[in-house]
N, C-alpha and C positions, 0 to 999 in steps of 0.2 A: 206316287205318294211316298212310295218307300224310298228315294234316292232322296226325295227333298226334305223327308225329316234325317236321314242320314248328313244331311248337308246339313241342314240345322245341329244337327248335334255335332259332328265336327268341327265346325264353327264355334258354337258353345264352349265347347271344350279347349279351343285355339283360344279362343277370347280370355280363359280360363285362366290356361296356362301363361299367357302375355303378361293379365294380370298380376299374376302370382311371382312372376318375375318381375316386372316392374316394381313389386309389393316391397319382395327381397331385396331389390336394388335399393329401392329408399329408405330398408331400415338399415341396410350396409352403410350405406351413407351417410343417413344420422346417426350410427353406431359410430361409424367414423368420425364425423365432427363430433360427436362429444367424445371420444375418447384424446383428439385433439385440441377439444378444451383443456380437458383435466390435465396431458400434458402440459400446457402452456401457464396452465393456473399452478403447477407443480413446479413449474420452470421459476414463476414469479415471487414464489412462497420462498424457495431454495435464494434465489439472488438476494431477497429481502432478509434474507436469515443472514446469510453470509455479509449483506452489507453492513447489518448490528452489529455482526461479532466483531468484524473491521474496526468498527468505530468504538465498540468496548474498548479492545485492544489497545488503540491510538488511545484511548482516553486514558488508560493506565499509564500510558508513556511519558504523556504530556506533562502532569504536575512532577515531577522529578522537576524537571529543568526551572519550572515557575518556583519551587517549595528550597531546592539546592540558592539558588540565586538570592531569593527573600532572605533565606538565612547569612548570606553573605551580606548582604546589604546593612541586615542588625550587625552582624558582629564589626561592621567597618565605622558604624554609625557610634560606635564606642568608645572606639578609638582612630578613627581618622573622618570627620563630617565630611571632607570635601572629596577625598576618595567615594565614600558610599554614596554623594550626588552626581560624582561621573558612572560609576558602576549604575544607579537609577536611569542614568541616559541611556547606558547600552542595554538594559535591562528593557527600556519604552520601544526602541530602537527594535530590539528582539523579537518586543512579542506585537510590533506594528506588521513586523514580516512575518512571523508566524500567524498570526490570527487566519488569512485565508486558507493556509494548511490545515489548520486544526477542524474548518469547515468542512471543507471541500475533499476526494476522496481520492485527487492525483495532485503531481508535484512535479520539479522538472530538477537536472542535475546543479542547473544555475542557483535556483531558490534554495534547495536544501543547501549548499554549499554556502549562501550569504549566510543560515542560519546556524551553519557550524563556525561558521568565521564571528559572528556577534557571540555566540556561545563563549568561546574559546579567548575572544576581547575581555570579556568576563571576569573569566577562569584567569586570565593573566594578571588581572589587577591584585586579586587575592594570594597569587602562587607567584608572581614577580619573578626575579631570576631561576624560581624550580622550573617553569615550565617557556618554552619554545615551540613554534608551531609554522607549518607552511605549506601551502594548498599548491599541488601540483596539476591542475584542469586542462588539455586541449580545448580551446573557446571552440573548436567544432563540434564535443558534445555536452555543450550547454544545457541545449534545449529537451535531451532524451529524457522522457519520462522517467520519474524515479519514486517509487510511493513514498509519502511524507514520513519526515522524524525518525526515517531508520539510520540518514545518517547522524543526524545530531545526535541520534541513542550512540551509537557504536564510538562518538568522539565522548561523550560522559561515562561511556563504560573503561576506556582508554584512561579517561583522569580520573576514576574513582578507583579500579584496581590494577591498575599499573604504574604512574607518576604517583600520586596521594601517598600512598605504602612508601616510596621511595625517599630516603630523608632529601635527596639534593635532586629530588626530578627528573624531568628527561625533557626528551621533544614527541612532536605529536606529526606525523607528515599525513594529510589526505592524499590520495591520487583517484586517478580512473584514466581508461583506456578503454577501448572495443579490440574486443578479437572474436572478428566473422560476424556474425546476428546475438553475438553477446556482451553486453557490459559488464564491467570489472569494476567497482568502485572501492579502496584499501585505505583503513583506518592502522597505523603502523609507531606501537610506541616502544620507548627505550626502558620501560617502565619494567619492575619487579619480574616481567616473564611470565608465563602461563601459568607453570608448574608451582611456584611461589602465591600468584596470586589466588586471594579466598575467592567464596562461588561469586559465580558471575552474574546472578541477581535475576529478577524477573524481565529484563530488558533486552538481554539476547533471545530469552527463551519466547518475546513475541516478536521479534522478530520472524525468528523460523516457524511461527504460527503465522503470521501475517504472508510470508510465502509461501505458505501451503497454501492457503488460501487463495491467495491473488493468481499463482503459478503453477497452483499442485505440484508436481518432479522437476518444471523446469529452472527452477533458480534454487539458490541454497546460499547459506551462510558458512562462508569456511574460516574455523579459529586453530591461527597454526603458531608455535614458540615460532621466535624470531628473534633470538637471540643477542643481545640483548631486549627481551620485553615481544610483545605479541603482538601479529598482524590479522586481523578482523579485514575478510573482503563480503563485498554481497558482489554475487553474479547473477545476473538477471539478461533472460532471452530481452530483447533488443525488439524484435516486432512485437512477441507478447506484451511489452509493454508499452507500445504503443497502441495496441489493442486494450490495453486495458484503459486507456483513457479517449479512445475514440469513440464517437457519439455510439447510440443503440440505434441501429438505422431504424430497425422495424417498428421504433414505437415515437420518430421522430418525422414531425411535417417538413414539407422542403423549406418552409418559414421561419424552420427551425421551436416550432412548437411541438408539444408532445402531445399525442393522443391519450383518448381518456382512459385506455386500457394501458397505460405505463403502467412498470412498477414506482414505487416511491423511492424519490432516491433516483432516479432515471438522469441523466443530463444529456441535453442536445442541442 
């Protein structure tokens, strides 16, 4: 009698202890999934925040170019009608190729480049022999991702405080190159020089907000005399940014639909 309530109780006690481990195991568990929610929902909050600020940013960038242009189109409408109806062409022309940048939250070397070349058509009708201009592109990196309007910013920052200042103008050279896992792309004018020219306005300084963002440390904006007048490059890591425009696997069906737990703002 005594060995079998000793078994019974051992047993009890085993059953007990199993319990109580198993107990611990599942609230480990569900401590873990939720603390892997709040992760993920911390993750969503953060992207979602970081994609508004993007899109503030862009947005501040944008009307320059639209409000610069409107005003040139009056002052041509004054004195030359047929002028200010060819500047309205490349003005439709402009913003036909920008509109899907201004949406959408990547861009490629090719696109921005068409929208500094419409830009700069523009700019030439108004500044006629002050200003010259000549995009130097390898057609092999066309297609490298490049976040939208940072170059057309860096050619209106070129013709607002470098050429404009200067009574007889200059010229304007785009380039770009890869060196290693990095793109180089060089806005390069003959224009008044660094040191000469007044501040440099709210348009650099989102830039180097828009890569911190996009790049944190890995890209940067370098403003250097280039005598005569000043060279503006963006360098940008080269996978990162093609990372920054490929799809979000984990919240993308093979069909290419999104699950319902995307963030906003997700593309796939």
């Amino acid at each position: 009698a005594n060995g079998l309530a000793l078994g019974l109780t051992l047993s009890l006690l085993l059953t007990l202890a199993v319990a109580k481990f198993l107990g611990g195991r599942r609230r480990l568990a569900e401590r873990q999934a939720e603390s892997s929610r709040l992760e993920a929902s911390c993750a969503r909050l953060e992207k979602e925040a970081t994609q508004a600020r993007l899109a503030m940013l862009q947005a501040q960038i944008e009307p320059h170019f639209l409000f610069n242009t409107l005003a040139s189109v009056d002052h041509l409408i004054q004195i030359d009608p047929a002028a200010a109806s060819r500047m309205q062409k490349h003005l439709i022309q402009y913003l036909r190729a920008a509109m899907p940048q201004m949406r959408d939250g990547g861009s490629t070397l090719s696109r921005e480049v068409d929208l500094a070349q419409a830009y700069l058509a523009i700019l030439k009708m108004r500044m006629e022999e002050r200003l010259d201009y000549r995009f130097e592109i390898p057609s092999e990196l066309n297609q490298l991702p490049l976040p939208p309007m940072m170059l057309p910013t860096l050619v209106e920052n070129a013709i607002k405080h470098g050429l404009e200042p200067k009574p007889e103008g200059g010229s304007i050279v785009v380039s770009a190159h890869r060196a290693g896992d990095q793109l180089h792309v060089t806005v390069a004018d003959t224009g008044v020089g660094f040191a000469a020219a007044p501040g440099k306005g709210v348009g650099l300084a989102n830039i180097r907000e828009r890569l911190a963002l996009l790049y944190q440390d890995r890209a940067r904006l370098e403003i250097v005399d280039n005598a005569p007048g000043t060279r503006a490059t963006l360098v940008l890591p080269v996978v990162a940014a093609t990372e920054l425009n490929a799809t979000d696997a984990p919240c993308c069906e093979p069909d290419g639909g999104k699950k319902d737990d995307c963030a906003p703002g997700t593309r796939c």
